[in-house]
C-alpha positions as CSV (number, residue, x, y, z in Angstrom):
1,X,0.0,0.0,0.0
2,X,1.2,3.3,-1.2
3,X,1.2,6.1,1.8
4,X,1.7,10.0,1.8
5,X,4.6,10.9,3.9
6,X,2.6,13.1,5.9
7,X,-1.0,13.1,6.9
8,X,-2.9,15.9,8.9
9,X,-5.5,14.6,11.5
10,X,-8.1,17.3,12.2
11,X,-12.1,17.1,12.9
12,X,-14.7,18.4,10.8
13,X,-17.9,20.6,11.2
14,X,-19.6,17.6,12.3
15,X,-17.0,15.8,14.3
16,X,-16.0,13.4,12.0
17,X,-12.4,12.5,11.9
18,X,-10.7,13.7,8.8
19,X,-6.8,12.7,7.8
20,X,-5.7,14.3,4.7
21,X,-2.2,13.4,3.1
22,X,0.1,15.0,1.7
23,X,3.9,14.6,0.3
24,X,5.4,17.7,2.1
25,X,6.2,18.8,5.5
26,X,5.1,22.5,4.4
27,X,2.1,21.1,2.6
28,X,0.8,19.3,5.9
29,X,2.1,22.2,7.8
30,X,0.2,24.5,5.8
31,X,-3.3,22.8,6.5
32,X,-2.4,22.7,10.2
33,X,-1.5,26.3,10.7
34,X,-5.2,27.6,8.6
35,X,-6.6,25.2,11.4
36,X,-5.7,27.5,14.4
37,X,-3.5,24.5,16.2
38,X,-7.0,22.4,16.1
39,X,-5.2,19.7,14.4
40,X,-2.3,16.7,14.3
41,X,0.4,16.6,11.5
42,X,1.6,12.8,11.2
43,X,4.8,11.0,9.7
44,X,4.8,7.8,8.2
45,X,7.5,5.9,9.2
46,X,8.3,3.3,6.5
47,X,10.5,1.1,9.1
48,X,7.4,0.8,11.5
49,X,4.7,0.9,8.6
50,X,3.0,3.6,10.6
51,X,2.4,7.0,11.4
52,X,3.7,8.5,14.1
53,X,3.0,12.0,15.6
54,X,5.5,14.7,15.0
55,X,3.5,17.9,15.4
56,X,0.7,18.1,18.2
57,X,-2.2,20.2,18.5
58,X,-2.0,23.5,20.0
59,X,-5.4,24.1,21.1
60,X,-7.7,20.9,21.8
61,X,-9.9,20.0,19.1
C-alpha cells in the first residue's frame, strides 16, 4: 500500500475525523496552521509501517 509521507488529523464541522495526506512537510504544515492549532500533522514511518506523531495540537480540538 502506497502512503503520503505526511497526513494531517483534524475534525470536521460535524466531528468526523478527517486525515488528509500530503507529500510535504510544508504542505501538511500549511493545512495545520489555517486550522488554528485544532489539528495533528503525522509522519509515516516506513521502518514501523505507521504513522507516528510529529506535530501536536496547539489548542484541543
Amino acid at each position: 500500500m502506497d502512503h503520503k509521507k505526511y497526513r494531517v488529523k483534524f475534525r470536521g464541522d460535524d466531528g468526523e475525523v478527517i486525515f488528509r495526506g500530503f507529500d510535504a512537510m510544508k504542505q501538511a504544515q500549511n493545512l495545520y496552521d489555517s486550522l488554528d492549532g485544532k489539528a495533528e500533522i503525522h509522519q509515516y514511518i516506513e521502518d514501523l509501517g505507521r504513522y507516528e506523531i510529529v506535530v501536536y495540537p496547539t489548542f484541543e480540538y
